[in-house]
TIRO-2110 file (N, C-alpha, C; in Angstrom, 1 decimal):
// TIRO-2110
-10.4, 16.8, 11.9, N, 1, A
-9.0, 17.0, 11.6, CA, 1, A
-8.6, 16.3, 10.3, C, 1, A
-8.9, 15.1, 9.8, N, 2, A
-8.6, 14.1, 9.3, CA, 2, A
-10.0, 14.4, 7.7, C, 2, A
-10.7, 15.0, 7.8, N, 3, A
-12.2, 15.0, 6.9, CA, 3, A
-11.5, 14.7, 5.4, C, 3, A
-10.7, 15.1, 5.2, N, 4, A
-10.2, 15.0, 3.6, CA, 4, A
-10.0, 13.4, 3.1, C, 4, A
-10.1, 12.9, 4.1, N, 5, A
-9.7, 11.5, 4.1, CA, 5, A
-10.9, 11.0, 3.5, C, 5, A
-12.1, 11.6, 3.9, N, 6, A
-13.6, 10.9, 3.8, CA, 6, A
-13.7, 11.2, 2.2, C, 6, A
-13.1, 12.3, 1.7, N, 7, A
-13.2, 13.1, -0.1, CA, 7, A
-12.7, 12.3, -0.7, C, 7, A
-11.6, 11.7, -0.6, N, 8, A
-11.3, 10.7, -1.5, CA, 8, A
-11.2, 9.5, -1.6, C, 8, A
-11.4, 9.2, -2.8, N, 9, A
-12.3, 7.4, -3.6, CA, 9, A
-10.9, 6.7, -2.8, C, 9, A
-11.4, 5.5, -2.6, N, 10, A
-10.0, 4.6, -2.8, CA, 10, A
-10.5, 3.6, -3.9, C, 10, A
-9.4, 3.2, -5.0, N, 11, A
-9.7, 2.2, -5.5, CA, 11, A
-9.0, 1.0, -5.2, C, 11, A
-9.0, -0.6, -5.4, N, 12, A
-8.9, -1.4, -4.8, CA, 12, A
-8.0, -2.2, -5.5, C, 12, A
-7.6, -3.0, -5.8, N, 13, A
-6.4, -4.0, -6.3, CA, 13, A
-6.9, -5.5, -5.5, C, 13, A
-6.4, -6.7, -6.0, N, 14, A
-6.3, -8.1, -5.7, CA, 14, A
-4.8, -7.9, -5.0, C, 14, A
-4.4, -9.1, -4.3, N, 15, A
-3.1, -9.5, -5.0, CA, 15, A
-2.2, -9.9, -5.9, C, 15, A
-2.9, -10.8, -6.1, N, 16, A
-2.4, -10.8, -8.4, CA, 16, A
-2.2, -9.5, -8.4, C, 16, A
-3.1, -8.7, -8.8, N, 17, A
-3.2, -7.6, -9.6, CA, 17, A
-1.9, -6.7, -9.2, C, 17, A
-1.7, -6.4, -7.7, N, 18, A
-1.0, -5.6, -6.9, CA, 18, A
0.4, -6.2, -6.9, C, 18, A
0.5, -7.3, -7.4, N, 19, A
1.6, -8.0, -7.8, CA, 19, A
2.4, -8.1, -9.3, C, 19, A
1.6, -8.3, -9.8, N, 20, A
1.3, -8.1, -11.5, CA, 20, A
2.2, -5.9, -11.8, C, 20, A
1.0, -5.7, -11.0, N, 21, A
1.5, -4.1, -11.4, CA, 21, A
3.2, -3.7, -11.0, C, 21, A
3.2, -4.5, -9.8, N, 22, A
4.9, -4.2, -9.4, CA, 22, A
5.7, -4.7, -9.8, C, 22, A
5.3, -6.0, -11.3, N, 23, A
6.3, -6.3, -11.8, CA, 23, A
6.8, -5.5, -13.4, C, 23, A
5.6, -5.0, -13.2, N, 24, A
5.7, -3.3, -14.7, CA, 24, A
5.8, -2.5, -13.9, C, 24, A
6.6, -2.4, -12.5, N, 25, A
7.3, -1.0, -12.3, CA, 25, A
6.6, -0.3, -11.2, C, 25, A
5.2, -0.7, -11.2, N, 26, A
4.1, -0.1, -9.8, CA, 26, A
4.8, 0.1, -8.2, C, 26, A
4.8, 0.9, -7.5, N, 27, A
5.3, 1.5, -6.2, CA, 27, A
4.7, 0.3, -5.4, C, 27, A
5.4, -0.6, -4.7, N, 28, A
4.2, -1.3, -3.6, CA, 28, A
4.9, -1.1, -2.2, C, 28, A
3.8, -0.2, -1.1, N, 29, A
4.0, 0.4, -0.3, CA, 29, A
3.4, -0.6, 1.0, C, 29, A
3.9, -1.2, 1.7, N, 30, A
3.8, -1.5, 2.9, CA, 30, A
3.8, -0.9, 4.3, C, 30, A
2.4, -0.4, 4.9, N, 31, A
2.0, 0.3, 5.8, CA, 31, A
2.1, -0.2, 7.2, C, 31, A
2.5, -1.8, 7.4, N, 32, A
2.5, -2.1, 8.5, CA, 32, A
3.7, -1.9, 9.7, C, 32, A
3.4, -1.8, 10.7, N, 33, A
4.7, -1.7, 11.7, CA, 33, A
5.7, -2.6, 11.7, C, 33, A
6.6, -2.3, 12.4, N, 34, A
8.3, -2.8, 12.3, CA, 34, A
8.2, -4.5, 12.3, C, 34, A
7.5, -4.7, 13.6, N, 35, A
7.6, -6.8, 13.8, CA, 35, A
6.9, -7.4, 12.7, C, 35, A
5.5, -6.8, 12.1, N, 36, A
4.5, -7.2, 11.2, CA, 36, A
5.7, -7.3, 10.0, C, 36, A
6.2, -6.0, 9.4, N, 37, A
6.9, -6.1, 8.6, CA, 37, A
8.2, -7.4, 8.6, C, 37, A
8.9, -7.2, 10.1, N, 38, A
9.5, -8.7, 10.3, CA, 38, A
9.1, -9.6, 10.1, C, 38, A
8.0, -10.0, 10.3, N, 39, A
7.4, -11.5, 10.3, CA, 39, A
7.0, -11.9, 8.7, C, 39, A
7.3, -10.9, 7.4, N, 40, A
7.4, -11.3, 6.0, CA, 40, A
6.2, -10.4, 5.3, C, 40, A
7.4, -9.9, 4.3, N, 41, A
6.4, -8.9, 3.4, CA, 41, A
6.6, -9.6, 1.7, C, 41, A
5.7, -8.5, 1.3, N, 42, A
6.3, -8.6, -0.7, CA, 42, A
7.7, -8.2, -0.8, C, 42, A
8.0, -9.3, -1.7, N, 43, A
9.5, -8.6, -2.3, CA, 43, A
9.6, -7.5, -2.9, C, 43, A
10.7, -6.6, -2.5, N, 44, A
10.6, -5.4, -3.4, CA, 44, A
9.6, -4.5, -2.9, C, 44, A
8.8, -4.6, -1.8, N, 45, A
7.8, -3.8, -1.1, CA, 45, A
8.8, -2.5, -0.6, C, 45, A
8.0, -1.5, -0.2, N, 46, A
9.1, -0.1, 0.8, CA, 46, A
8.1, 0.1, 1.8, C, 46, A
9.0, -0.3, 2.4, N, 47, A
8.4, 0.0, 4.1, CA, 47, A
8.0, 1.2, 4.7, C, 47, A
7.1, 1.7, 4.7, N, 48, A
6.4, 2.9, 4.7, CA, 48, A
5.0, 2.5, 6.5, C, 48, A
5.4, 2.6, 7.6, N, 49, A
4.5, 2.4, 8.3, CA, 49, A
3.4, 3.3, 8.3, C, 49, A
2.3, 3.3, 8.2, N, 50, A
1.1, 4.5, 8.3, CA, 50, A
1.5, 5.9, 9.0, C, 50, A
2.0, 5.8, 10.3, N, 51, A
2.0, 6.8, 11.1, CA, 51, A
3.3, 7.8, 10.5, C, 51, A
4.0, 7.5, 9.6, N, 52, A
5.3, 7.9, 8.4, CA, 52, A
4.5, 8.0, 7.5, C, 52, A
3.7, 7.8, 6.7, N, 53, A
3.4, 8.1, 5.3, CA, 53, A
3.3, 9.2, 4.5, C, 53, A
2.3, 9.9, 5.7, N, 54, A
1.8, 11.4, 5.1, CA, 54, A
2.9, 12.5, 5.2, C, 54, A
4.2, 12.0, 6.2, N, 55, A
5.1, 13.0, 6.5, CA, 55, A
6.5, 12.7, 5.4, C, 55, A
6.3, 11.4, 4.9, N, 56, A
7.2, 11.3, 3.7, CA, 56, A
6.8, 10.7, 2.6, C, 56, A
5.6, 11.4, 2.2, N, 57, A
5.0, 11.2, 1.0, CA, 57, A
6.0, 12.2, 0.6, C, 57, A
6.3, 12.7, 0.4, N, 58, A
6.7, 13.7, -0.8, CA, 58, A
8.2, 13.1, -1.4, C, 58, A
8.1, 12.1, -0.6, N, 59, A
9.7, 11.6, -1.5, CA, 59, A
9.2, 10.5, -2.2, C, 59, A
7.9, 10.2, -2.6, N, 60, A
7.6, 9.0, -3.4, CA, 60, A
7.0, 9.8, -4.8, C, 60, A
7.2, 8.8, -5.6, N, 61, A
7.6, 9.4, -7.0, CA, 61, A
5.9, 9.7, -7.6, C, 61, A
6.1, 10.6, -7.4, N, 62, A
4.2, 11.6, -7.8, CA, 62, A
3.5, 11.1, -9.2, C, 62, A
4.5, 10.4, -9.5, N, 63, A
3.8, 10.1, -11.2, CA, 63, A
3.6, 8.5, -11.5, C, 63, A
4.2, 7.7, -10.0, N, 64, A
4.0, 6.6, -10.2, CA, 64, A
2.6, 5.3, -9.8, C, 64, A
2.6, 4.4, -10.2, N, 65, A
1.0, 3.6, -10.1, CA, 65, A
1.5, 3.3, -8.6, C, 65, A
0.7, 3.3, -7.7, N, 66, A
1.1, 3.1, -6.1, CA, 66, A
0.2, 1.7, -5.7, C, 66, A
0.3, 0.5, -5.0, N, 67, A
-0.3, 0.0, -4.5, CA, 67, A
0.1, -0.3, -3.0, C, 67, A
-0.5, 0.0, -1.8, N, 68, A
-0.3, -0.4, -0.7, CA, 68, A
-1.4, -1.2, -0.1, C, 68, A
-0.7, -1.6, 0.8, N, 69, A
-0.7, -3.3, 1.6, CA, 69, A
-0.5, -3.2, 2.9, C, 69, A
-1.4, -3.9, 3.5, N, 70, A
-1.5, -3.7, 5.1, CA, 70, A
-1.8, -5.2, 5.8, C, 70, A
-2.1, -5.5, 6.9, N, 71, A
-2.1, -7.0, 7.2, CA, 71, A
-3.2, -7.1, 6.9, C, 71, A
-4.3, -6.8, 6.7, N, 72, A
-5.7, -7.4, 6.3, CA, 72, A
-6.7, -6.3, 5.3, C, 72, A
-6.2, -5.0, 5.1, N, 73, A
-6.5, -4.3, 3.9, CA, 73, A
-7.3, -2.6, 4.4, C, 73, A
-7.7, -2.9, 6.0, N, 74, A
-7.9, -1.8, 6.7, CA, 74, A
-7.3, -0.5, 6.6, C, 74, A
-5.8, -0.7, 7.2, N, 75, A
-5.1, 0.6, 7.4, CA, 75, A
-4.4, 1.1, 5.7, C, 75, A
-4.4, 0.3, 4.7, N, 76, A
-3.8, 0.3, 3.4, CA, 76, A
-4.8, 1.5, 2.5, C, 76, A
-6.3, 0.8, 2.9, N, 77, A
-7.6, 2.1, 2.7, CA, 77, A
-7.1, 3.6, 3.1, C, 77, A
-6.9, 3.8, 4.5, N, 78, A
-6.7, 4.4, 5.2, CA, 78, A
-5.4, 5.6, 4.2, C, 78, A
-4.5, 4.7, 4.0, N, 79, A
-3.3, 5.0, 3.1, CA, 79, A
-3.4, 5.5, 1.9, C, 79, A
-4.3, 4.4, 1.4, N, 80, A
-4.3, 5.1, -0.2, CA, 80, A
-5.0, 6.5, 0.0, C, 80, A
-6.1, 6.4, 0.5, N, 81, A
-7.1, 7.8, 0.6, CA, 81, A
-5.8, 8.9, 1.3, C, 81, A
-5.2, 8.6, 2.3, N, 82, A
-4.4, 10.0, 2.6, CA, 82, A
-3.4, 10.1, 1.3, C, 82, A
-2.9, 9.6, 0.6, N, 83, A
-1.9, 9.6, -0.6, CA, 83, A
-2.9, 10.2, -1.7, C, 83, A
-4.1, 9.6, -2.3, N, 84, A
-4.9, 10.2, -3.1, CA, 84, A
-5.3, 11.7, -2.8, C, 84, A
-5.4, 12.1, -1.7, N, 85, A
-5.4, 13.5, -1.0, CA, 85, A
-4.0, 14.2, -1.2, C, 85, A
-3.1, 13.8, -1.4, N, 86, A
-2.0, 14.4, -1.0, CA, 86, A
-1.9, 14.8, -2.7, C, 86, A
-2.3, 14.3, -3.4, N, 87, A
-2.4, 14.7, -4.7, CA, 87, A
-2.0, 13.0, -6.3, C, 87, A
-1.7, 12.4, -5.1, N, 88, A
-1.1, 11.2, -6.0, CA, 88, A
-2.6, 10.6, -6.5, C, 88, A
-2.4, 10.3, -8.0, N, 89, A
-3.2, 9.8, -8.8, CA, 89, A
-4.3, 8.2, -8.5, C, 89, A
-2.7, 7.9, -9.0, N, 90, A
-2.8, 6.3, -9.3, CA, 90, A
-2.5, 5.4, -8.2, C, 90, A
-3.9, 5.2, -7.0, N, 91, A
-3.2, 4.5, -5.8, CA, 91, A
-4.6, 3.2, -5.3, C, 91, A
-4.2, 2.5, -5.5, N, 92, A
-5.1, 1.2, -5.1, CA, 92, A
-4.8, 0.7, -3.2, C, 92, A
-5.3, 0.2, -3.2, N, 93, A
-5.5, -0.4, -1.2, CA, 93, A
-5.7, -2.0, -2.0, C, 93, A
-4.7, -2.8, -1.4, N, 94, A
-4.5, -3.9, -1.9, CA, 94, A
-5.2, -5.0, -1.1, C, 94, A
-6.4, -5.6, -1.4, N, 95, A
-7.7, -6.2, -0.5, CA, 95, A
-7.1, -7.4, 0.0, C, 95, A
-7.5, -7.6, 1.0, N, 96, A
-7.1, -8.5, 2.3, CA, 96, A
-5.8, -8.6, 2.9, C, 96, A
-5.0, -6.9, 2.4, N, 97, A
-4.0, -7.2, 2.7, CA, 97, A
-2.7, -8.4, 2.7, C, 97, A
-1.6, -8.7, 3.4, N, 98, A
-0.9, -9.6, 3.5, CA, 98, A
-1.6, -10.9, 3.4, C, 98, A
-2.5, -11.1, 4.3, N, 99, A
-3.2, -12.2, 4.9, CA, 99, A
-3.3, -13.2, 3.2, C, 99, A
-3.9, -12.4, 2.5, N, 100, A
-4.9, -12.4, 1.2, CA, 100, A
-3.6, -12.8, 0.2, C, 100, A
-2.4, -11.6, 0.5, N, 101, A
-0.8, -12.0, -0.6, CA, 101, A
-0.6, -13.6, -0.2, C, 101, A
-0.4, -13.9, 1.3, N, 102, A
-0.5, -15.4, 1.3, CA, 102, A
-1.1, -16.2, 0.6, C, 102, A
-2.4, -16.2, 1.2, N, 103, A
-2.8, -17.2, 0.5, CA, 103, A
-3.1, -18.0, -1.1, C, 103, A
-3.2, -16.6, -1.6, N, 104, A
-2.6, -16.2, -3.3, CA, 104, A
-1.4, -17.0, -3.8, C, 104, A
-0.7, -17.8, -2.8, N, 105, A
0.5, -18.4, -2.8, CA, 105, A
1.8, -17.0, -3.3, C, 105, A
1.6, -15.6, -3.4, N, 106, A
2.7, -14.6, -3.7, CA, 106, A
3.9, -15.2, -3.1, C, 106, A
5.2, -14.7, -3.7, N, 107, A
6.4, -14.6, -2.8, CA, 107, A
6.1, -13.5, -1.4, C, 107, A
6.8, -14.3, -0.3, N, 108, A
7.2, -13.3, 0.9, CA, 108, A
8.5, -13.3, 1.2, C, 108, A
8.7, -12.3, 1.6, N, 109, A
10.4, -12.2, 2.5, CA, 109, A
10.5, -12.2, 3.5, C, 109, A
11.5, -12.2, 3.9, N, 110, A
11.5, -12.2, 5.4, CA, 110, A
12.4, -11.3, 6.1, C, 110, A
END
């Protein structure tokens, strides 16, 4: 059902990096569920939970650099490869997730 997911590459991002790009403007998309999302994201993140993504991709801006973020960098894979499929270019899976924005000392919200 899902095979298109296996076709495409995912490329990867730091936190720096995934941070860095969203302050020149980069989409940073946060895949995790509602409480995860409560318990503190990136500033300026859009709350996008996985099981929502593919059904409202099309209102994210097709021409923009995308980085999404997940609690530990699993389901963010998962993300960028269904968005890379959907036709969007420029999409990184941001490695270790949140866990990883922490400890990078990044800002979180709450």
């Amino acid at each position: 059902m899902f095979g298109f997911l296996r076709r495409a590459t995912t490329a990867h991002s730091t936190p720096d990096e995934a941070y860095a790009a969203q302050r020149r403007g980069a989409v940073l998309i946060d895949v995790r569920e509602n409480r995860e999302w409560r318990a503190g994201h990136a500033p300026g993140a859009r709350h996008l939970p996985l099981s929502r993504l593919y059904r409202e991709s099309p209102h994210l801006p097709s021409d923009a650099e995308i980085h999404v973020i997940c609690a530990s960098g699993h389901r963010s894979q998962v993300a960028a490869r269904l968005l890379r499929s959907a036709g969007f270019e420029t999409v990184a899976s941001v490695r270790g997730g949140i866990a990883d924005w922490r400890r990078a000392g990044l800002p979180i919200d709450r």
